[in-house]
C-alpha positions as CSV (number, residue, x, y, z in Angstrom):
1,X,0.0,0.0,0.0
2,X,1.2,3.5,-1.0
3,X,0.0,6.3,1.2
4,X,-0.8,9.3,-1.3
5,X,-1.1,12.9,-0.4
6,X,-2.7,15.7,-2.2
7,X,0.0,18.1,-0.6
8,X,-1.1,21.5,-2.7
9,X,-3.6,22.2,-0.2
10,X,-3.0,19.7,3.1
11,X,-2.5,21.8,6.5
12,X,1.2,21.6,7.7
13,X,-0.5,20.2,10.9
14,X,-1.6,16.9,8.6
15,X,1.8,16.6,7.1
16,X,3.6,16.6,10.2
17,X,1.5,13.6,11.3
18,X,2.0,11.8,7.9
19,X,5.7,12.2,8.4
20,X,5.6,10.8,11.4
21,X,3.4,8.1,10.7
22,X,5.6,7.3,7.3
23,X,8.6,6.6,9.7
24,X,6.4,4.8,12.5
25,X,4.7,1.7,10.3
26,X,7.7,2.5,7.4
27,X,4.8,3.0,4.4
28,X,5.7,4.8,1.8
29,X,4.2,8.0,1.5
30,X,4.1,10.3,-1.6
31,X,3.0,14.0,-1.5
32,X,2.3,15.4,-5.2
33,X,2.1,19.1,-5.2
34,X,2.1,21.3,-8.0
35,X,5.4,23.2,-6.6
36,X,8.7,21.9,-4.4
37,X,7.4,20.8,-0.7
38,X,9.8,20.9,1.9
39,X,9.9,17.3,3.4
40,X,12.4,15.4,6.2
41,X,14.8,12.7,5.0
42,X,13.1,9.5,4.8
43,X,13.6,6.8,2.8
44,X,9.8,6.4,3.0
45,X,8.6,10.2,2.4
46,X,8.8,10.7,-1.0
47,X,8.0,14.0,-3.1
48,X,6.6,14.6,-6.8
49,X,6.2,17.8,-8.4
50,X,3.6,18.1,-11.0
51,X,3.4,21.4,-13.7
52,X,0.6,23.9,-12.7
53,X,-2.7,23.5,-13.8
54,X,-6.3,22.6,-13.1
55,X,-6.4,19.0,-11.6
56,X,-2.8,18.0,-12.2
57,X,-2.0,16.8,-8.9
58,X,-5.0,14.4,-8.9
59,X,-4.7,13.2,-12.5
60,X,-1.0,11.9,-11.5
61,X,-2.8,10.5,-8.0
62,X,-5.1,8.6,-9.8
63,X,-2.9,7.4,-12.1
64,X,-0.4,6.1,-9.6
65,X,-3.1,4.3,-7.5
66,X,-3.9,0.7,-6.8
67,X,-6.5,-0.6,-5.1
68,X,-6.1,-0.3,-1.2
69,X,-4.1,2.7,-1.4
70,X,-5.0,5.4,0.7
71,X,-5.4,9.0,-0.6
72,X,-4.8,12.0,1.7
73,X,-7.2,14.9,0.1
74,X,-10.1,17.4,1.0
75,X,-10.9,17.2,-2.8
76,X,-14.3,15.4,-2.5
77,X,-14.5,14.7,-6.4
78,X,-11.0,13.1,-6.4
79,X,-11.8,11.1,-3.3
80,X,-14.7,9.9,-5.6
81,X,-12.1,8.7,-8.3
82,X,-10.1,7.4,-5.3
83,X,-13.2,5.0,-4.3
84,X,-14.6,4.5,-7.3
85,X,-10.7,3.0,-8.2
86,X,-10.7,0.4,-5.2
87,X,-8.8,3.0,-3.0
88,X,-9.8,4.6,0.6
89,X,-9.5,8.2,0.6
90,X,-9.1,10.2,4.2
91,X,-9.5,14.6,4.3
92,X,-7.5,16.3,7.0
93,X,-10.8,16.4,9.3
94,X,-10.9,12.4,9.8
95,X,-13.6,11.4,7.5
96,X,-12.6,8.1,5.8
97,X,-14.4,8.2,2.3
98,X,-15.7,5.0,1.2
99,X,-18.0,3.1,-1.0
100,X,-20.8,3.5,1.4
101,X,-20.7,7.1,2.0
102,X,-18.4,9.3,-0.8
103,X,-21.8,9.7,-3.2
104,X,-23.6,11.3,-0.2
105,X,-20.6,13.7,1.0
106,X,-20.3,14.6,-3.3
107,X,-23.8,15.2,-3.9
108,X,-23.4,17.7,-0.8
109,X,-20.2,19.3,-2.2
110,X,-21.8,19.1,-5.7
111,X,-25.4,20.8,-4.4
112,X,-22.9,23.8,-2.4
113,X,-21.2,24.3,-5.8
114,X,-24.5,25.2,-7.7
115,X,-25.9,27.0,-4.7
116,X,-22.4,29.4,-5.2
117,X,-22.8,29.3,-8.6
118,X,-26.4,31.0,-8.8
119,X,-24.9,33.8,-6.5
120,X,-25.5,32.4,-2.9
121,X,-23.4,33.2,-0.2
122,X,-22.2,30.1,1.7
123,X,-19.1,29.6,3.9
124,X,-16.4,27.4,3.1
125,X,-14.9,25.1,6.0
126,X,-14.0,26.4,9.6
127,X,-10.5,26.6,10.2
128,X,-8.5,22.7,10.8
129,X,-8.6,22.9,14.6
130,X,-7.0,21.0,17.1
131,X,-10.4,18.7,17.3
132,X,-10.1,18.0,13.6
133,X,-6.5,16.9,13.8
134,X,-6.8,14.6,16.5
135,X,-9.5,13.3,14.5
136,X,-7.6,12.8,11.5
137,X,-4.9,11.1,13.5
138,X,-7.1,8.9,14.9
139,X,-8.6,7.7,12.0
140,X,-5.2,7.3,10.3
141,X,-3.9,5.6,13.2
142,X,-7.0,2.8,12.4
143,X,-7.0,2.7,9.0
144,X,-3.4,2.1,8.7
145,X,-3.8,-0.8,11.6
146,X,-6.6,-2.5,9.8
147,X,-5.0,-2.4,6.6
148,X,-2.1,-3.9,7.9
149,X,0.9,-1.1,7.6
């Protein structure tokens, strides 16, 4: 199992805990950004700079994936592919998307987007607070146990 991460938009807070967890069950761990990341030495943290441009990132996610792979992304529509190619796919709150629930969380993502796009006024996503990342460790922490790594 590769651990993916789509590292344009992941919260240093999340990265920090995927280091650490890279080096703690020694998975490697692959953070595709669109521009250089900074990341520790590690034989198991790898980097991979993508060219600019709408969907890039993901495009070279999905084609890298296998089934079982997990996907680190708050990109609900890539999460889709992610599923819909036998992967798991986990956003820096802790929400594992799966099978059984990525349809519901896209039609809500999809039904925000054409709210925003007939002129309503929503809000995007509170700020990643300390809840959220315990959260996300958590569910890392489980996933990565029952999927042996």
């Amino acid at each position: 199992m590769i651990v993916w991460v789509d590292a344009d938009a992941c919260p240093g807070p999340i990265k920090e805990i995927l280091f650490r967890a890279a080096e703690r069950v020694q998975i490697e761990t692959v953070f595709v950004a669109n521009h250089a990341l900074r990341v520790p030495k590690s034989q198991f943290v790898k980097t991979l700079q993508v060219g600019a441009g709408f969907d890039v990132a993901d495009a070279r996610i999905v084609s890298g994936l296998k089934p079982g792979d997990l996907v680190i992304t708050a990109d609900v529509p890539l999460a889709a592919q992610v599923v819909g190619a036998k992967g798991f796919a986990l956003n820096p709150r802790g929400t594992l998307y799966t099978a059984n629930n990525v349809q519901d969380h896209l039609a809500r993502r999809n039904f925000m987007e054409s709210l925003r796009s007939a002129g309503e006024l929503t809000r995007g996503p509170p700020a990643l607070n300390r809840t959220d990342i315990q959260a996300f460790a958590n569910e890392l922490d489980k996933f990565l146990t029952r999927h042996g790594a």
